[in-house]
MOPAC internal coordinates of N, CA, C and O (Angstrom, degrees):
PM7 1SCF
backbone

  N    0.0000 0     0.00 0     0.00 0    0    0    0
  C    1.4624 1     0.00 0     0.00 0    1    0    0
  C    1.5357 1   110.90 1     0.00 0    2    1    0
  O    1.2310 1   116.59 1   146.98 1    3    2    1
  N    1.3105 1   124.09 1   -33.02 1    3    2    1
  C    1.3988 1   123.58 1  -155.67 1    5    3    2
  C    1.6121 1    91.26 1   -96.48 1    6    5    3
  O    1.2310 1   116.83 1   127.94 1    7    6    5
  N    1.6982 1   123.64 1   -52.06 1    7    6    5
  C    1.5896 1   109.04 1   164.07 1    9    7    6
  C    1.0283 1   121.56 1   -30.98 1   10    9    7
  O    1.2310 1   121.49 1   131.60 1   11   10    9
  N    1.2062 1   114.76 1   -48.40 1   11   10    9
  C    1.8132 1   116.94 1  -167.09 1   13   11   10
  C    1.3689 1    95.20 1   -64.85 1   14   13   11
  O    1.2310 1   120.22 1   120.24 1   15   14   13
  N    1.0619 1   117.19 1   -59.76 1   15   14   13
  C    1.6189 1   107.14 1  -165.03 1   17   15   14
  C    1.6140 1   119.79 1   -66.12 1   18   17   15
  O    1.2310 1   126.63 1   152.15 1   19   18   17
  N    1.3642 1   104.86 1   -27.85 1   19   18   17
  C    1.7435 1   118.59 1   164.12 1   21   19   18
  C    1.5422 1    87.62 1   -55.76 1   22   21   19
  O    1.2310 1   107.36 1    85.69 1   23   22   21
  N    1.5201 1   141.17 1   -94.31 1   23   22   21
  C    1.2478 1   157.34 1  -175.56 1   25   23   22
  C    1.7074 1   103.24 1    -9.52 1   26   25   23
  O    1.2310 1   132.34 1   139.84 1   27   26   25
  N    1.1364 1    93.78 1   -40.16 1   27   26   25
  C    1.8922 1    95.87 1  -167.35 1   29   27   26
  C    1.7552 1   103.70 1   -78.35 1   30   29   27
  O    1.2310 1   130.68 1   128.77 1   31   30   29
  N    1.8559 1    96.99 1   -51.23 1   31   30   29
  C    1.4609 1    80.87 1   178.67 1   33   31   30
  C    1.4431 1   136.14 1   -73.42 1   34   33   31
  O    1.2310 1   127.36 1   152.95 1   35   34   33
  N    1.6265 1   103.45 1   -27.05 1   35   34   33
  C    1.7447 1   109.67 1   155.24 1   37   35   34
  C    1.4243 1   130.01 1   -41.21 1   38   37   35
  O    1.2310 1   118.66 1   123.58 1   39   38   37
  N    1.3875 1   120.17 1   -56.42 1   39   38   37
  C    1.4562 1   141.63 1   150.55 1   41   39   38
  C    1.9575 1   102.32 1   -16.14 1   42   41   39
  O    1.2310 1   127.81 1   100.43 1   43   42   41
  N    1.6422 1   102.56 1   -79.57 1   43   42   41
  C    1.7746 1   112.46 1  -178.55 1   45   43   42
  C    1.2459 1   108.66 1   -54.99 1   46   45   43
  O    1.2310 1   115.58 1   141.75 1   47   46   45
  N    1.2106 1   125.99 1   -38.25 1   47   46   45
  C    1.6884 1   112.77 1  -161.50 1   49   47   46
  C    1.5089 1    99.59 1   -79.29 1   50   49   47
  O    1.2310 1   117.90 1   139.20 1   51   50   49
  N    1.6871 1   121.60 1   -40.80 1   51   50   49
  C    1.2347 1   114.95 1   171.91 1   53   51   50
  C    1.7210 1   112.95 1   -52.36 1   54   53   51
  O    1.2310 1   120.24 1   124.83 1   55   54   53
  N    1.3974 1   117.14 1   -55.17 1   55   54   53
  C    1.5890 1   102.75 1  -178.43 1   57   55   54
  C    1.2120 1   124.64 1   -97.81 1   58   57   55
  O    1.2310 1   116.99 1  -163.78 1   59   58   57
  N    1.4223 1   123.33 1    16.22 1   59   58   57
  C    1.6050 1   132.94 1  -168.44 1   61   59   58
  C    2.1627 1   103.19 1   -81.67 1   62   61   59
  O    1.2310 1   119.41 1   -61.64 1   63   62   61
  N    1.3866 1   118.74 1   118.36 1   63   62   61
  C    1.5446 1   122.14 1   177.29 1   65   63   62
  C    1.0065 1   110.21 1   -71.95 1   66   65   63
  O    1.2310 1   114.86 1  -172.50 1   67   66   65
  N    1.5118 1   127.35 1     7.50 1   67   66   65
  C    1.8141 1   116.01 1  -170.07 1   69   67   66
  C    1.2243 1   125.47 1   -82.24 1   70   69   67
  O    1.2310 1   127.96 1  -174.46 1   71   70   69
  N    1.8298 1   102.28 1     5.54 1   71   70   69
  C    1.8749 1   100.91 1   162.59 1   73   71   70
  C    1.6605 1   100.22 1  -144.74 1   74   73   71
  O    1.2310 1   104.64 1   -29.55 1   75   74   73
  N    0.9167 1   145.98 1   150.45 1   75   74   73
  C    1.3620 1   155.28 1  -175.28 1   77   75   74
  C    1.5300 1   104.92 1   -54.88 1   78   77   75
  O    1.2310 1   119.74 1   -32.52 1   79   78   77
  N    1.5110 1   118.11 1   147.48 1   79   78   77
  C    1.3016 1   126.20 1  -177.62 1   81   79   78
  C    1.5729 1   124.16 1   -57.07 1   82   81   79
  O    1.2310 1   138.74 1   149.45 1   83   82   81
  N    1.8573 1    81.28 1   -30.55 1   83   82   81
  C    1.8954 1    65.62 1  -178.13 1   85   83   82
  C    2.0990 1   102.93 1   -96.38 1   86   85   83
  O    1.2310 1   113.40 1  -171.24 1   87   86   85
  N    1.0179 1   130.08 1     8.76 1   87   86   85
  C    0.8155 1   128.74 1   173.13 1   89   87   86
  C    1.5281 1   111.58 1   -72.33 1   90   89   87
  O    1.2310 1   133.02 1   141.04 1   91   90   89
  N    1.3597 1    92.46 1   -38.96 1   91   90   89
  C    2.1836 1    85.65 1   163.16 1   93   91   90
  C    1.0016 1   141.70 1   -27.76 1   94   93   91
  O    1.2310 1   136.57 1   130.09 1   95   94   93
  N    1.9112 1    85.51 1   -49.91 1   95   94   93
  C    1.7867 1   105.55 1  -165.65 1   97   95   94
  C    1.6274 1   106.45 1   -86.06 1   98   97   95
  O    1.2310 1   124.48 1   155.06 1   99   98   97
  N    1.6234 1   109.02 1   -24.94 1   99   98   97
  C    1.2121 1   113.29 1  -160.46 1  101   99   98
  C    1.4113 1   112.64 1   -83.57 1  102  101   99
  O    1.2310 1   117.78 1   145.82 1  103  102  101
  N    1.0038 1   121.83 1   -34.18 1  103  102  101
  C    1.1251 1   109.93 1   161.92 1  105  103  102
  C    1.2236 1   148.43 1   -76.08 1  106  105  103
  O    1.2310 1   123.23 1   170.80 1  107  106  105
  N    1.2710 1   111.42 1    -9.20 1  107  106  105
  C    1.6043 1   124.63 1   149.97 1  109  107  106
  C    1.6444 1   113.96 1   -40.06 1  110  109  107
  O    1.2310 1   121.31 1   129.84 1  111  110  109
  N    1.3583 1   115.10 1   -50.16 1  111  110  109
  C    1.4517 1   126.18 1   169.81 1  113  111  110
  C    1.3247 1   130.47 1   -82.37 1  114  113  111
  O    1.2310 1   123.42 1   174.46 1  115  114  113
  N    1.5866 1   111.05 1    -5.54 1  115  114  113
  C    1.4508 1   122.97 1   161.81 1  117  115  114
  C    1.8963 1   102.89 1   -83.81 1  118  117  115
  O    1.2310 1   127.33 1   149.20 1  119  118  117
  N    1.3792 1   103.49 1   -30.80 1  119  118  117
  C    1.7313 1   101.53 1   176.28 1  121  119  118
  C    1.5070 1   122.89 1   -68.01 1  122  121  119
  O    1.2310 1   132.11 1   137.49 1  123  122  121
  N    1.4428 1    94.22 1   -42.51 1  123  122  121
  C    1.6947 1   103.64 1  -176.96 1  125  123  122
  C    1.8715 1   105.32 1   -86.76 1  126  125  123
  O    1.2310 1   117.05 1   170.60 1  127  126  125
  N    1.4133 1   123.21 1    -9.40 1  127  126  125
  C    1.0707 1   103.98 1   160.39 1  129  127  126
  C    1.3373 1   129.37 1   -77.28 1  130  129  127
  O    1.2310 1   128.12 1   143.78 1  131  130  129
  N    1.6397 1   101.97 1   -36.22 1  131  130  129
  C    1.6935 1   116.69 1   164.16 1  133  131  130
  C    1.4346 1   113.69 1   -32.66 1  134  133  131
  O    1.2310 1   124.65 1   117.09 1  135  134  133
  N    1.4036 1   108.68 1   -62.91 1  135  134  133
  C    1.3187 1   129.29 1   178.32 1  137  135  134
  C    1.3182 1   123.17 1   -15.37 1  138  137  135
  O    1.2310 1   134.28 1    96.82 1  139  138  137
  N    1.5422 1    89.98 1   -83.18 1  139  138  137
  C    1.6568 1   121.51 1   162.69 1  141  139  138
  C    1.7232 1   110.11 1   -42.39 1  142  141  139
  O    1.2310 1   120.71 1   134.30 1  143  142  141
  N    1.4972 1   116.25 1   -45.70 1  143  142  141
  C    2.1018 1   101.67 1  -157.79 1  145  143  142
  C    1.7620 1    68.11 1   -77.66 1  146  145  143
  O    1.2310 1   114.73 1   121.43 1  147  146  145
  N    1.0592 1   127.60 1   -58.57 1  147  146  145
  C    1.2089 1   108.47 1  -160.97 1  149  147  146
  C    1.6212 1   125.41 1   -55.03 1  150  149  147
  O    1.2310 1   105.41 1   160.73 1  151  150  149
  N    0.8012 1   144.63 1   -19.27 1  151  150  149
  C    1.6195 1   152.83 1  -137.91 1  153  151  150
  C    2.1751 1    89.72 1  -116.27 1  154  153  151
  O    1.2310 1   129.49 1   133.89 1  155  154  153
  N    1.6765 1    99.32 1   -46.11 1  155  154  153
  C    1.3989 1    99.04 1   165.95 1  157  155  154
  C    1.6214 1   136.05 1   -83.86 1  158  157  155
  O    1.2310 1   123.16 1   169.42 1  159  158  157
  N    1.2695 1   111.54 1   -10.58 1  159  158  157
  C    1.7375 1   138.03 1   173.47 1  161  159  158
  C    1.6982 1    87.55 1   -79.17 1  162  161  159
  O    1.2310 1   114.28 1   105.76 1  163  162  161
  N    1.6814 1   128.43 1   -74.24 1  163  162  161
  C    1.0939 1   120.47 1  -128.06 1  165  163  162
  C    1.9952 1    89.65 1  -120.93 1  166  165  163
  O    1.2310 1   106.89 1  -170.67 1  167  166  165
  N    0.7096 1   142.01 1     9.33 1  167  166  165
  C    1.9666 1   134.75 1  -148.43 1  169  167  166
  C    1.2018 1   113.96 1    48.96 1  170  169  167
  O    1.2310 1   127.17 1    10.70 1  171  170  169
  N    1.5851 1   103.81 1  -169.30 1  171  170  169
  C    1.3218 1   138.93 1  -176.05 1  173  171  170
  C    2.1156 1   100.34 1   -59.38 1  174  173  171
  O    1.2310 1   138.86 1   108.56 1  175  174  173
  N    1.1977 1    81.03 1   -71.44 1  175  174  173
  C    2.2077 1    77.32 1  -165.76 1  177  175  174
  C    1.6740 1    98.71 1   -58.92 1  178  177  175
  O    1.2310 1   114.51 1   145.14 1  179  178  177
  N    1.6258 1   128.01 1   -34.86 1  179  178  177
  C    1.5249 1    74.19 1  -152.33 1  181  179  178
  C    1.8270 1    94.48 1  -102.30 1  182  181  179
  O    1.2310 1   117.41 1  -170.56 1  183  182  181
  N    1.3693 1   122.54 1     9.44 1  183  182  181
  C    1.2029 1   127.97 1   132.52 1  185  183  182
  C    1.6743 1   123.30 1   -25.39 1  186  185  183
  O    1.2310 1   130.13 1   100.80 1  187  186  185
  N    1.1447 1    98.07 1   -79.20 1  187  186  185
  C    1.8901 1   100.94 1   163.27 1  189  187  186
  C    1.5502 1   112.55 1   -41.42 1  190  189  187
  O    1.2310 1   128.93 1   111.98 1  191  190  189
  N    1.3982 1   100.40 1   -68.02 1  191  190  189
  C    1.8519 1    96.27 1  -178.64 1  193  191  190
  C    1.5123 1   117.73 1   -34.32 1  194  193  191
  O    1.2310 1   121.89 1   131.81 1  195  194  193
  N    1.7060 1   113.99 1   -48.19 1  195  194  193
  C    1.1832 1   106.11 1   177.41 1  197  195  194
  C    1.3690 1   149.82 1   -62.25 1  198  197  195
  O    1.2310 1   139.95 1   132.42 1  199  198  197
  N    1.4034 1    78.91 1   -47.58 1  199  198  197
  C    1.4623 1    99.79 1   166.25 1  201  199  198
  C    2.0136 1   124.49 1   -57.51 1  202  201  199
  O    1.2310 1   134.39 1   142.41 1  203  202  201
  N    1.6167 1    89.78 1   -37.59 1  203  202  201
  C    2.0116 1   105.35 1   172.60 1  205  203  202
  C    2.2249 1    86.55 1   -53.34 1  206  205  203
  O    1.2310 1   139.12 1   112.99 1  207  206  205
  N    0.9373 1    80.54 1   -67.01 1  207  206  205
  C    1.8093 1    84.71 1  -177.09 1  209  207  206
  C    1.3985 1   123.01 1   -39.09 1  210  209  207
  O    1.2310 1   109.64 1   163.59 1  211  210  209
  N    0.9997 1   137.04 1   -16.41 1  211  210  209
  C    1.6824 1   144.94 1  -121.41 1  213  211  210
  C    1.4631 1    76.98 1  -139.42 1  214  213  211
  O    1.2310 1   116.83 1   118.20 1  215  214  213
  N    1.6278 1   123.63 1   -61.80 1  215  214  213
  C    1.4198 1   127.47 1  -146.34 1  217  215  214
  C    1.7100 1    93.38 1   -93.82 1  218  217  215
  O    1.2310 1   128.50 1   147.10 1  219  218  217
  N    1.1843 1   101.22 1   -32.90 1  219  218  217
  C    2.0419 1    88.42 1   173.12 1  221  219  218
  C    1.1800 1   126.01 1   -65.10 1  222  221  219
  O    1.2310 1   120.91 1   129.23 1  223  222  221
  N    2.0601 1   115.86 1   -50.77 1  223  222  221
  C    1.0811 1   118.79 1  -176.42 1  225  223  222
  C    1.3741 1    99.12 1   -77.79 1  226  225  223
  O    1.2310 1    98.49 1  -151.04 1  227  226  225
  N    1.0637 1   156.16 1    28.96 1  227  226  225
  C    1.3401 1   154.74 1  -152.98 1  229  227  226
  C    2.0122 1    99.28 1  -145.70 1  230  229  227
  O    1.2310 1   115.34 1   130.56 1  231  230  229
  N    1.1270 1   126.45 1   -49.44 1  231  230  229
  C    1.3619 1   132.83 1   125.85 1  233  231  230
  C    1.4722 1   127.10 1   -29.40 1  234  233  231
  O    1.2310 1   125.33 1   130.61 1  235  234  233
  N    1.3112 1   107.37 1   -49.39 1  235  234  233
  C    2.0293 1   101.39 1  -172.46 1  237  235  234
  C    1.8481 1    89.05 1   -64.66 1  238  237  235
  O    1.2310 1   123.01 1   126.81 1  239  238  237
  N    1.1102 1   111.83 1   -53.19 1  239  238  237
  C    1.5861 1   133.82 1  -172.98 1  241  239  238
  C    2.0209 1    90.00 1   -40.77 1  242  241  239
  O    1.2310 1   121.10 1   103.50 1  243  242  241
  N    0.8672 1   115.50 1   -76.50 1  243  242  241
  C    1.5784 1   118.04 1  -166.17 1  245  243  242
  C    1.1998 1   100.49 1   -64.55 1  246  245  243
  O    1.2310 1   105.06 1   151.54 1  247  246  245
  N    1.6131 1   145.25 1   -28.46 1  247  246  245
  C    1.4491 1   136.22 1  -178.37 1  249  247  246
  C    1.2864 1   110.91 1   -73.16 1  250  249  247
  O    1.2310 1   120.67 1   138.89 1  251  250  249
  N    1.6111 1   116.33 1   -41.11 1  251  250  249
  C    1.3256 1   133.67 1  -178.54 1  253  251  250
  C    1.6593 1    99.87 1   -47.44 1  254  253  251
  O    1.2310 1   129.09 1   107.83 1  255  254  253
  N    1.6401 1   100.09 1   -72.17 1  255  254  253
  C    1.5117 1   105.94 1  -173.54 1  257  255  254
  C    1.8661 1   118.72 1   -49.22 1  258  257  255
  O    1.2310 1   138.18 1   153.27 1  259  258  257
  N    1.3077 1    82.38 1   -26.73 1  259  258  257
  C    1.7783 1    79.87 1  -166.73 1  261  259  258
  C    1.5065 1   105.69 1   -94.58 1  262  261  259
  O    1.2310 1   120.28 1   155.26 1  263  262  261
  N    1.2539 1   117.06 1   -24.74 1  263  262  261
  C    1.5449 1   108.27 1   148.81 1  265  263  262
  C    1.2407 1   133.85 1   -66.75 1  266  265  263
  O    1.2310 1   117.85 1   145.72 1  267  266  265
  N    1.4658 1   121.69 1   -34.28 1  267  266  265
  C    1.5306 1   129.74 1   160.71 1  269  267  266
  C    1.6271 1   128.22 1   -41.91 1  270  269  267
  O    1.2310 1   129.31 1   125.97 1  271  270  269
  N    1.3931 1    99.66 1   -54.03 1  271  270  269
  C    1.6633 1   128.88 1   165.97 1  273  271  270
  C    1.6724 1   108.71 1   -68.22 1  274  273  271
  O    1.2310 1   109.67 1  -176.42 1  275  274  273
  N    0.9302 1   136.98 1     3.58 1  275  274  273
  C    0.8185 1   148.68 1   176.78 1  277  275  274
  C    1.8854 1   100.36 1    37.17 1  278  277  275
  O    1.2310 1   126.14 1   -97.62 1  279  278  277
  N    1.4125 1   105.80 1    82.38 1  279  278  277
  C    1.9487 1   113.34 1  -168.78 1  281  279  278
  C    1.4637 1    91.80 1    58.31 1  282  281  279
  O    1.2310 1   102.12 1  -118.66 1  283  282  281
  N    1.4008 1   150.30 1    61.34 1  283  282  281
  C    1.0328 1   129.44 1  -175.45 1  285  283  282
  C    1.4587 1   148.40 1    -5.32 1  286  285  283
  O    1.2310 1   137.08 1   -99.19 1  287  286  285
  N    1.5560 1    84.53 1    80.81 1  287  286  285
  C    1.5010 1   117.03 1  -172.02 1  289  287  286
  C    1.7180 1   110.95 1  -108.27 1  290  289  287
  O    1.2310 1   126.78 1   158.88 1  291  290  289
  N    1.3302 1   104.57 1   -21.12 1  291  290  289
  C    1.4929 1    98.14 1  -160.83 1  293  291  290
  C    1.7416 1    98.65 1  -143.45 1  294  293  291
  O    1.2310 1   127.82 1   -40.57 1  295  294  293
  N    1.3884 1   102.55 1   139.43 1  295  294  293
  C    1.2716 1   100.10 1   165.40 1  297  295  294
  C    1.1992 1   131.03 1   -40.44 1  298  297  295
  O    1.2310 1   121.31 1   -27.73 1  299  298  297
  N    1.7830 1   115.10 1   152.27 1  299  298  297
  C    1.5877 1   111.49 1   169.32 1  301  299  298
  C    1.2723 1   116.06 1  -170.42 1  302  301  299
  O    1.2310 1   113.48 1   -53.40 1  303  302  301
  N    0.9516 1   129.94 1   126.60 1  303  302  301
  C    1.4565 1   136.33 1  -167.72 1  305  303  302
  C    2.1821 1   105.73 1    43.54 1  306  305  303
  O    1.2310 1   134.41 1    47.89 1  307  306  305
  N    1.0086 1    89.74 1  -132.11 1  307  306  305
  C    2.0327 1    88.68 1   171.07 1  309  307  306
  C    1.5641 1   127.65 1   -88.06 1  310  309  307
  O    1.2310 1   124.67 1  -157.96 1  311  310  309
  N    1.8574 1   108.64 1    22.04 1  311  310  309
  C    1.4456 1   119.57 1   161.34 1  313  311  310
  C    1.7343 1    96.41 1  -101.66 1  314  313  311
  O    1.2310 1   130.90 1   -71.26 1  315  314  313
  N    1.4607 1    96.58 1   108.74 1  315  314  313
  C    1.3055 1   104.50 1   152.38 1  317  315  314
  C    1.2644 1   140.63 1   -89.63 1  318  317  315
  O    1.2310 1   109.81 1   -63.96 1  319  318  317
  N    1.0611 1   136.72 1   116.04 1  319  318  317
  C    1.8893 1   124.88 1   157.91 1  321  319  318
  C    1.0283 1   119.78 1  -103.44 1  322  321  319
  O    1.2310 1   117.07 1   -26.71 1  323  322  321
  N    1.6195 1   123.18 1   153.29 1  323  322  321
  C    1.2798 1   134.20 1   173.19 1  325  323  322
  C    1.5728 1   111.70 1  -128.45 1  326  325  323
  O    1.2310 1   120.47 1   -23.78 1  327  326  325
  N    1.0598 1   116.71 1   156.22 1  327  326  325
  C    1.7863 1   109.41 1   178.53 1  329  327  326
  C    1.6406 1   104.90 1  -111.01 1  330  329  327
  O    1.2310 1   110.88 1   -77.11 1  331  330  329
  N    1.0153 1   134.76 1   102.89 1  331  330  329
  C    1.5223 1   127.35 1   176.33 1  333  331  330
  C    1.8473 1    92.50 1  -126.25 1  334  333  331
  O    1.2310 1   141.00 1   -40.77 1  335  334  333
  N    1.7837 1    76.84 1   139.23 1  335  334  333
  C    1.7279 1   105.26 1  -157.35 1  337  335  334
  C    1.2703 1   115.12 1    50.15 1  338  337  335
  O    1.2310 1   106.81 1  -146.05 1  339  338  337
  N    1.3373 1   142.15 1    33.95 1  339  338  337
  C    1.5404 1   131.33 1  -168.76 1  341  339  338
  C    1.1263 1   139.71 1    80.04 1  342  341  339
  O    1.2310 1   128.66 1  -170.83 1  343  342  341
  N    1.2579 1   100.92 1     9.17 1  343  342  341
  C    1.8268 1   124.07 1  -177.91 1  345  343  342
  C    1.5273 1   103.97 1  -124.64 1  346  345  343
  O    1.2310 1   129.49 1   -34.18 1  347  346  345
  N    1.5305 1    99.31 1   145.82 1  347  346  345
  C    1.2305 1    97.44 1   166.75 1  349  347  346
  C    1.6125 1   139.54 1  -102.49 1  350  349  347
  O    1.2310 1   116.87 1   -43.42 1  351  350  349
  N    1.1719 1   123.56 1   136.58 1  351  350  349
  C    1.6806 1   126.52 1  -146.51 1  353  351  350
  C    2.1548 1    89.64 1   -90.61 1  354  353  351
  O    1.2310 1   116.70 1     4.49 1  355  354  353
  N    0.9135 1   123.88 1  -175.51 1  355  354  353
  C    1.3865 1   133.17 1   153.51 1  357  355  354
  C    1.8240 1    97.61 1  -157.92 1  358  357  355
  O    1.2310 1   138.92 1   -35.66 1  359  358  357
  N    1.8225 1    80.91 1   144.34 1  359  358  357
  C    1.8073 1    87.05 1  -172.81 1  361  359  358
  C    1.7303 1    93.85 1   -88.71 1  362  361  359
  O    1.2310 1   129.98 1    -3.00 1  363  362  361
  N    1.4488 1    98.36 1   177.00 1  363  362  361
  C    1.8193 1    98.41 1   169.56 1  365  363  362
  C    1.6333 1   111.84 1   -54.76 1  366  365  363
  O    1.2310 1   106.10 1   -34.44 1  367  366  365
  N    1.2150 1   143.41 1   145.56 1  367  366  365
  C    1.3738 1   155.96 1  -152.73 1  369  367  366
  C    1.5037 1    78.10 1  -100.05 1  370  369  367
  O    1.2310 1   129.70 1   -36.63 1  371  370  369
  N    1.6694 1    98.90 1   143.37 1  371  370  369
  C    1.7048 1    97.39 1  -162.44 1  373  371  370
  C    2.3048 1   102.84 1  -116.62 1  374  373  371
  O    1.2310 1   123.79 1    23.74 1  375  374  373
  N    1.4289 1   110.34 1  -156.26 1  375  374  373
  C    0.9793 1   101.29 1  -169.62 1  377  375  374
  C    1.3875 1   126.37 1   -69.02 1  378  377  375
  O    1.2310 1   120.54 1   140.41 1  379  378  377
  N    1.4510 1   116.57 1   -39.59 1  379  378  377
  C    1.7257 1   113.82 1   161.94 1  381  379  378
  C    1.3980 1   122.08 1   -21.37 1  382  381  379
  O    1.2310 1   129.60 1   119.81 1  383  382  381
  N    1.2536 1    99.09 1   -60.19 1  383  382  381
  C    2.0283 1   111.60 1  -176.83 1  385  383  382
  C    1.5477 1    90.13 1   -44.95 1  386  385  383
  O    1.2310 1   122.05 1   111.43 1  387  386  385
  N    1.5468 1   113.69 1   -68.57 1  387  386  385
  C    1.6163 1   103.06 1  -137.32 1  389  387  386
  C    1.5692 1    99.79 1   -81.92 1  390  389  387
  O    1.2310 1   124.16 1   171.80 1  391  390  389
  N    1.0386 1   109.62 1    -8.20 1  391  390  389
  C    1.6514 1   123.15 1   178.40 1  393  391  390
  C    1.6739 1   102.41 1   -52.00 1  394  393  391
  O    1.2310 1   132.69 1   121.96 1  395  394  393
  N    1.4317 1    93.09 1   -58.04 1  395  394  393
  C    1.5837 1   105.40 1  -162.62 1  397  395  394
  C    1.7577 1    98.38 1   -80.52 1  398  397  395
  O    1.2310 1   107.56 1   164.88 1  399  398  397
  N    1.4696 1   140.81 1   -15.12 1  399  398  397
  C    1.3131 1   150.34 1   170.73 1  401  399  398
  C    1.6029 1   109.61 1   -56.45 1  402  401  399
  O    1.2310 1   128.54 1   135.85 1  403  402  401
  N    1.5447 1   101.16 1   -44.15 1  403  402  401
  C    1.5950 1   124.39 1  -167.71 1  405  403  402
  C    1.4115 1   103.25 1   -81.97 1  406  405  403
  O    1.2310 1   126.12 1   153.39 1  407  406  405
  N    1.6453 1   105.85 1   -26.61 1  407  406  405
  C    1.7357 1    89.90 1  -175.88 1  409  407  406
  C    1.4248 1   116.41 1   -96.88 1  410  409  407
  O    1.2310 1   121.54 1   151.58 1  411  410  409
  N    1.4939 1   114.67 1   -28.42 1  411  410  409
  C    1.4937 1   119.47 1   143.32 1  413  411  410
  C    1.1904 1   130.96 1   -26.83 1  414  413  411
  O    1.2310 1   133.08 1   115.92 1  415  414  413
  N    1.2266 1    92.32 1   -64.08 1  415  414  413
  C    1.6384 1    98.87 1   178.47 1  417  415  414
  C    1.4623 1   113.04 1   -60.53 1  418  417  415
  O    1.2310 1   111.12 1   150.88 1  419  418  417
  N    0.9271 1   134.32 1   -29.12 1  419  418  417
  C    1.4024 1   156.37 1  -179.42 1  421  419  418
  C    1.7096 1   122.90 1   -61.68 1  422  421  419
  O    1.2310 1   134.14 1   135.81 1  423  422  421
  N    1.6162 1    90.26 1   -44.19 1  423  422  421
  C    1.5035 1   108.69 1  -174.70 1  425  423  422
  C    1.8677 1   107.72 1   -73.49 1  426  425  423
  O    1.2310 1   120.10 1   180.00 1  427  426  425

């Protein structure tokens, strides 16, 4: 049960339009640079601490949404969908999301 549902959301994030393509890639390298100023600003543990922090509230954030959306099916707050011809569209993911990305990241 829990693969499948890992499977489903892996599946969306690969084909979901709600942030630009290269924003995919880019932030992988906005994470691992974080990583790095941080790991050399602060060490090894509280590097870990942060990051444990970063990846939970960063999780509560995606459970929230994906329970809200019900599997993202349905609108909710600034995740939009639309169905044209029988498919479903998603608009760009709006400022709430990245609001709450920035303050995570932050914390």
């Amino acid at each position: 049960m829990i693969i499948k549902e890992i499977k489903k959301d892996i599946n969306f994030i690969k084909k979901h339009t709600l942030q630009p393509a290269w924003w995919k890639i880019t932030k992988i390298f906005v994470l691992l640079g974080s990583l790095i100023i941080v790991f050399n600003i602060f060490g090894l543990l509280k590097t870990i601490i942060w990051f444990s922090i970063v990846l939970i509230l960063g999780l509560i954030i995606h459970f929230v949404y994906r329970i809200r959306t019900h599997t993202y099916t349905k609108s909710w707050m600034d995740f939009k969908v639309m169905e044209k011809e029988g498919k479903l569209t998603y608009g760009r993911i709006g400022f709430l999301y990245y609001t709450l990305v920035i303050i995570i990241f932050l914390i």
